[in-house]
C-alpha positions as a Python dict, from the first residue, in 0.01 Angstrom:
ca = {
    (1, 'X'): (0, 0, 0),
    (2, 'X'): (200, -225, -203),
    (3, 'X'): (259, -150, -574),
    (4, 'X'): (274, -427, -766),
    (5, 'X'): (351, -426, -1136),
    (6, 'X'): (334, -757, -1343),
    (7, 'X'): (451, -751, -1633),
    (8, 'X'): (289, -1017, -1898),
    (9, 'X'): (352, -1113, -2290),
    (10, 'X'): (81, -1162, -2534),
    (11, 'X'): (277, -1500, -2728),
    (12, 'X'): (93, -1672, -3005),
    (13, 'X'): (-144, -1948, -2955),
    (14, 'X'): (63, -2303, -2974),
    (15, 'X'): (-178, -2517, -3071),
    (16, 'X'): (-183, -2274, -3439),
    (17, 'X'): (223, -2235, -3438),
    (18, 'X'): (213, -2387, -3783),
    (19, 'X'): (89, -2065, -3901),
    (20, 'X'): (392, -1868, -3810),
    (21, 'X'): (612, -1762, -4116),
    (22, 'X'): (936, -1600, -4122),
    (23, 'X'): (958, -1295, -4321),
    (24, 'X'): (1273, -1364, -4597),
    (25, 'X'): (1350, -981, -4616),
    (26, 'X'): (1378, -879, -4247),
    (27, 'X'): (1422, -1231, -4080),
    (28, 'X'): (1118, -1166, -3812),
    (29, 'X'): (846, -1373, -3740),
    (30, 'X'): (522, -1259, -3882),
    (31, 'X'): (256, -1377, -3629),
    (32, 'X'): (-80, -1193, -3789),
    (33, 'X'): (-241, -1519, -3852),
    (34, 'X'): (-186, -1657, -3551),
    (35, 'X'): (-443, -1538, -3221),
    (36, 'X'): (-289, -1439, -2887),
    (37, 'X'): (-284, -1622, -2585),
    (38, 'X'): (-139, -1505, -2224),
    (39, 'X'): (240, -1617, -2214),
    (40, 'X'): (190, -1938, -1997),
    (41, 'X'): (449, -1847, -1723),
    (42, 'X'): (304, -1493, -1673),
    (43, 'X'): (10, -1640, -1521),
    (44, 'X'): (198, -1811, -1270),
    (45, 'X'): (334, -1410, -1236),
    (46, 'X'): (-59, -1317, -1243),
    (47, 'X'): (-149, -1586, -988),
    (48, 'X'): (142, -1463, -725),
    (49, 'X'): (17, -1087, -740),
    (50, 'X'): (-390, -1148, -655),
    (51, 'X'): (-230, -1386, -373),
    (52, 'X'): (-40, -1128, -252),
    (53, 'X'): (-346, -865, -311),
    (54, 'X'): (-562, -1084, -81),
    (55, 'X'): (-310, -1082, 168),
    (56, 'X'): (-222, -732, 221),
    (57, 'X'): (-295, -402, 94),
    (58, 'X'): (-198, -436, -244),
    (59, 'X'): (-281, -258, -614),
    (60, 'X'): (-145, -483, -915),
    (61, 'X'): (-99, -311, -1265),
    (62, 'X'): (-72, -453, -1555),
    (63, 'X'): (174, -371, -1805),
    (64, 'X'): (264, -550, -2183),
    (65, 'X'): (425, -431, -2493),
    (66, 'X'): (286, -579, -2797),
    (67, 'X'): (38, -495, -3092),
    (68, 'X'): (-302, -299, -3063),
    (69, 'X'): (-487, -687, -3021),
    (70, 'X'): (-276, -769, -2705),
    (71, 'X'): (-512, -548, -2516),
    (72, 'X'): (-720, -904, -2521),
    (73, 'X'): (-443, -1014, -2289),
    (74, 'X'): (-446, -729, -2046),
    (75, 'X'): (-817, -690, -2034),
    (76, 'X'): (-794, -1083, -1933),
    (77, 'X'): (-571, -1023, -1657),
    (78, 'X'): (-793, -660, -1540),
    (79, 'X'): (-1093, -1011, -1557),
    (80, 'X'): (-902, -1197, -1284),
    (81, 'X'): (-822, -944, -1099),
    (82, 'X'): (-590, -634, -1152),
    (83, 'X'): (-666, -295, -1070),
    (84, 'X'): (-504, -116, -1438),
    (85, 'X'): (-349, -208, -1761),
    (86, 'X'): (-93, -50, -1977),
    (87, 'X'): (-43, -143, -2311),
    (88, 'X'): (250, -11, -2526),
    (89, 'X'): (206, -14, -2890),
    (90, 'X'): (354, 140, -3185),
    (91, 'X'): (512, 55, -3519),
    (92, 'X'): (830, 195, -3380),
    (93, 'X'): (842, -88, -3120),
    (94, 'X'): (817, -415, -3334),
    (95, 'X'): (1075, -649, -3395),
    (96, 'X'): (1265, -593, -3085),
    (97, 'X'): (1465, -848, -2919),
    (98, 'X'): (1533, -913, -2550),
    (99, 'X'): (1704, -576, -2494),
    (100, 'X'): (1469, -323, -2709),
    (101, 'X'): (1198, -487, -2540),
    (102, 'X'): (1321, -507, -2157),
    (103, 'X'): (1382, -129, -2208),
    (104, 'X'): (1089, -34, -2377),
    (105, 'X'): (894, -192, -2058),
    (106, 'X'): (1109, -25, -1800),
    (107, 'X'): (1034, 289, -2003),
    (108, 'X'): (678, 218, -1911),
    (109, 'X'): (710, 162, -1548),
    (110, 'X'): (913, 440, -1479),
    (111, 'X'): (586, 628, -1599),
    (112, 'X'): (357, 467, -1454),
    (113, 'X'): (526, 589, -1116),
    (114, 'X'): (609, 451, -801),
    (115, 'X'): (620, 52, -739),
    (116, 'X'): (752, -214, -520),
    (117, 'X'): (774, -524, -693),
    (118, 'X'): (825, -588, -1028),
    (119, 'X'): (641, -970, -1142),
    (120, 'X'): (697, -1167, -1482),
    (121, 'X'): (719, -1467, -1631),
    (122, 'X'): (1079, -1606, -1630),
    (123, 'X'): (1058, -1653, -2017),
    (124, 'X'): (808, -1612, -2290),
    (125, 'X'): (702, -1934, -2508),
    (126, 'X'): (790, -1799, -2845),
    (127, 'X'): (1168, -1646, -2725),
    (128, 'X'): (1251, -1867, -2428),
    (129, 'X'): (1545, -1611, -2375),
    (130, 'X'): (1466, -1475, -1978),
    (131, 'X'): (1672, -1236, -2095),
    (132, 'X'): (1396, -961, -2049),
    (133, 'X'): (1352, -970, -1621),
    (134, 'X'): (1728, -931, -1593),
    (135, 'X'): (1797, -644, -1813),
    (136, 'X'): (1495, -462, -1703),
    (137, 'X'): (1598, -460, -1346),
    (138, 'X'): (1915, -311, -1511),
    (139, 'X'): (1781, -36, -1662),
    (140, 'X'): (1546, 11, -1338),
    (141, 'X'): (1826, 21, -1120),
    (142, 'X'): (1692, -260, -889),
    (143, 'X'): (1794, -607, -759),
    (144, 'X'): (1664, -883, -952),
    (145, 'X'): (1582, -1304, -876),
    (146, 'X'): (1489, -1498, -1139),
    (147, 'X'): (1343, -1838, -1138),
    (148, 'X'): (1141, -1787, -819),
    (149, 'X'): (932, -2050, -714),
    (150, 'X'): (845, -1972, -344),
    (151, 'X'): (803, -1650, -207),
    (152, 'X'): (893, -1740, 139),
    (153, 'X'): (853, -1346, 329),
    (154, 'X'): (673, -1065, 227),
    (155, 'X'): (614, -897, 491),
    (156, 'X'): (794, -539, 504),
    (157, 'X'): (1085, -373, 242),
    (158, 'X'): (1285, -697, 285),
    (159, 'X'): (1179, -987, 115),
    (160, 'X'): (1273, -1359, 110),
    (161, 'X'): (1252, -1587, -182),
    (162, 'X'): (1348, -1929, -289),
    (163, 'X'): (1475, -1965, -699),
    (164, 'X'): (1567, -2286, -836),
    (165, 'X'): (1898, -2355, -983),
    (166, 'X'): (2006, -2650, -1162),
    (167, 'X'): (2065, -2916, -875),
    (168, 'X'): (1898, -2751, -565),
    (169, 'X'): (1791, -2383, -479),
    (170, 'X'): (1911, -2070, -339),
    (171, 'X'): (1707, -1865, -85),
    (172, 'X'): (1762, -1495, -126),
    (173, 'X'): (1655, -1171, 48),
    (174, 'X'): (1612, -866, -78),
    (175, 'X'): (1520, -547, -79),
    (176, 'X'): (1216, -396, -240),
    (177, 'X'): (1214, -246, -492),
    (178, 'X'): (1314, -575, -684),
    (179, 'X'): (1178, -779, -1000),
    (180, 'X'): (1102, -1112, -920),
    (181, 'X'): (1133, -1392, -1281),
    (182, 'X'): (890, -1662, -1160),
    (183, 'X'): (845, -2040, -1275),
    (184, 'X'): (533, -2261, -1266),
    (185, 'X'): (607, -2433, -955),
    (186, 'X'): (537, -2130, -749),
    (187, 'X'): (161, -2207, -760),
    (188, 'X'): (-98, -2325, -946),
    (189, 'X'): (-282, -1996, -1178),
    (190, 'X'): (-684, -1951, -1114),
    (191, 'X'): (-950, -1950, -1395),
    (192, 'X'): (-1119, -1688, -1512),
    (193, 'X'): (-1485, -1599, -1343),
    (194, 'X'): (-1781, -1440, -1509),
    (195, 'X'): (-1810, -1172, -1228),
    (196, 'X'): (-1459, -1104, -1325),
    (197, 'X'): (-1518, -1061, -1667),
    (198, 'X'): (-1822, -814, -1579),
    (199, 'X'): (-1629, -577, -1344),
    (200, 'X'): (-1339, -599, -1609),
    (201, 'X'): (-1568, -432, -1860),
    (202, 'X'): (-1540, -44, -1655),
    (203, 'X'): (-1173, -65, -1613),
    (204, 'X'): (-1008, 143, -1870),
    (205, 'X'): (-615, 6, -2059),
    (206, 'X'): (-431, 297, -2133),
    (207, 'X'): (-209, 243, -2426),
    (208, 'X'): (86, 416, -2504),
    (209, 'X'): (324, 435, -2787),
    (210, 'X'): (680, 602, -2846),
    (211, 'X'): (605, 962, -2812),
    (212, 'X'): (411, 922, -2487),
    (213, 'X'): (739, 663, -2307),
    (214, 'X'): (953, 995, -2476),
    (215, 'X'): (1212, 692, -2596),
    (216, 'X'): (1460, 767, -2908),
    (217, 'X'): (1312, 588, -3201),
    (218, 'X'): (1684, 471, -3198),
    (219, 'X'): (1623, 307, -2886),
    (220, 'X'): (1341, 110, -2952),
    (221, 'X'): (1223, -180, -3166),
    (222, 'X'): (1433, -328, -3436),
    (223, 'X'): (1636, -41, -3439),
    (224, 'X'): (1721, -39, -3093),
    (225, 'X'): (1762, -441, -3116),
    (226, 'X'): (2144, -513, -3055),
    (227, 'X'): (2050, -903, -3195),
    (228, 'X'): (2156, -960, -3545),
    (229, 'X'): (2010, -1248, -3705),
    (230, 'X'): (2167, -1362, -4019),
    (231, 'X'): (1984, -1660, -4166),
    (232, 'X'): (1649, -1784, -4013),
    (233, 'X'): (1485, -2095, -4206),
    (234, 'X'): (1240, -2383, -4167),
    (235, 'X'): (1314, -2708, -4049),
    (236, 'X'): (1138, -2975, -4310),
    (237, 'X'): (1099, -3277, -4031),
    (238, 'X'): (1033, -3608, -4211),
    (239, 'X'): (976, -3958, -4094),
    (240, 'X'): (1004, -4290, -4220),
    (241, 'X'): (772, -4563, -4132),
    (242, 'X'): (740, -4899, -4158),
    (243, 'X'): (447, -5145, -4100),
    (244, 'X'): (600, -5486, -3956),
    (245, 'X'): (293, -5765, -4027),
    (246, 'X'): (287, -6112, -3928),
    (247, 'X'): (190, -6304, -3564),
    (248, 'X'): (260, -6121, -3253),
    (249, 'X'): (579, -6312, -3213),
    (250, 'X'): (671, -6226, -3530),
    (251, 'X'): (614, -5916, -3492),
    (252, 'X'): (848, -5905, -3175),
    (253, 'X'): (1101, -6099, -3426),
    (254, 'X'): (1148, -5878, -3638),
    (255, 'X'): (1100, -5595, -3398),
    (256, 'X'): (1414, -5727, -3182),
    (257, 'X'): (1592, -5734, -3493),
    (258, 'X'): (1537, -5432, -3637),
    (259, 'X'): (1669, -5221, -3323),
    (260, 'X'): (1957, -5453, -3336),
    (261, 'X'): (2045, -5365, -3686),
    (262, 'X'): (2029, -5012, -3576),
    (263, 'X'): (2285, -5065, -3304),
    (264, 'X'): (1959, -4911, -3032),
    (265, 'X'): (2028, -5267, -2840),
}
């Protein structure tokens, strides 16, 4: 059977971003205002695992870091499909960067136990780092491809993938175990059913925090959070506008000139 583990980001809601303040004292973002959402990208991560489920013999866990509400996120992705969630929450894990966070979450697959692949988003919406894939397969000890957008073979220990790069691709084989960053070209993410949501309601997320991962309070969190940020502040955007009246060609007149003045033509 193959073990898949997809790792996902509960990321406030965009469309309420303007809620988002900064703390002045410890220069994090305090998001308690703000309802979840599923990272966009990780569904794309979400999407590839049930494919692969209905495929072959398969069993996809579900594993996020985050506070006690992201469980709305997991029990989402246990709705469209997933066998088990993980959830790993405690006081001692918040604020962490890229680093504290990427080994925080290999922390919680090396408990979970054994696995094959290794599926996430290639960034999160509110970081936009893809730090976290990377240095998780380095503290994991695996091979890593980031910015996957076909898997290509799957069949076997060896797998072949293709990842964008800037002007073109590269097509890469590997062998399992790997973690795989994926993008939103590598398919198009399924809604949510209400049979789904029904047989979501008798799986159980099992949460755990610091004690139960056994990780140095050191290690984790802000503490553990190599990232120093020394000045965080709000951009004030303004705009000037002005209403040009008169005839259409007028209007085009003045228009013409305008941007001229400017130096835009």
């Amino acid at each position: 059977m193959l073990k898949i583990v997809v790792c996902v980001k509960a990321v406030p809601d965009p469309k309420e971003a303007h809620k988002i303040k900064i703390d002045p004292a410890t220069k994090i973002l305090t998001r308690s205002d703000v309802p979840f959402v599923l990272n966009l990208v990780d569904k794309n991560a979400m999407e590839a695992a049930l494919q692969l489920k209905e495929q072959l013999d398969a069993h996809i866990t579900i594993l996020s870091m985050g506070p006690p509400p992201a469980d709305n996120i997991v029990k989402e992705c246990l709705a469209l499909g997933a066998d088990q969630g993980f959830l790993l929450s405690d006081r001692a894990f918040g604020g962490a960067d890229a680093y504290a966070t990427a080994y925080t979450l290999a922390k919680g697959i090396e408990k979970i136990g054994p696995y094959d692949v290794v599926l996430c988003g290639m960034a999160s919406s509110d970081g936009s780092t893809e730090w976290v894939g990377p240095e998780m397969a380095t503290f994991l000890k695996i091979p890593v491809v980031t910015r996957v957008n076909e898997i290509v073979e799957y069949d076997g220990e060896w797998w072949k993938v293709k990842a964008g790069l800037e002007n073109g691709y590269r097509l890469v084989r590997v062998k399992l175990p790997a973690v795989f960053t994926v993008t939103r070209d590598l398919n198009t993410p399924r809604s949510l059913t209400f049979s789904g949501i029904i047989k979501a309601r008798k799986k159980e997320i099992t949460q755990w925090g610091i004690d139960e991962l056994a990780v140095p309070e050191e290690s984790a969190g802000q503490k553990g959070s190599p990232t120093i940020i020394s000045n965080l502040a709000t951009i004030d955007s303004k705009r000037t506008v002005e209403i040009i009246t008169g005839t259409r060609e007028e209007k085009a007149e003045q228009l013409v000139q305008k941007l001229a003045d400017t130096g835009l033509i």
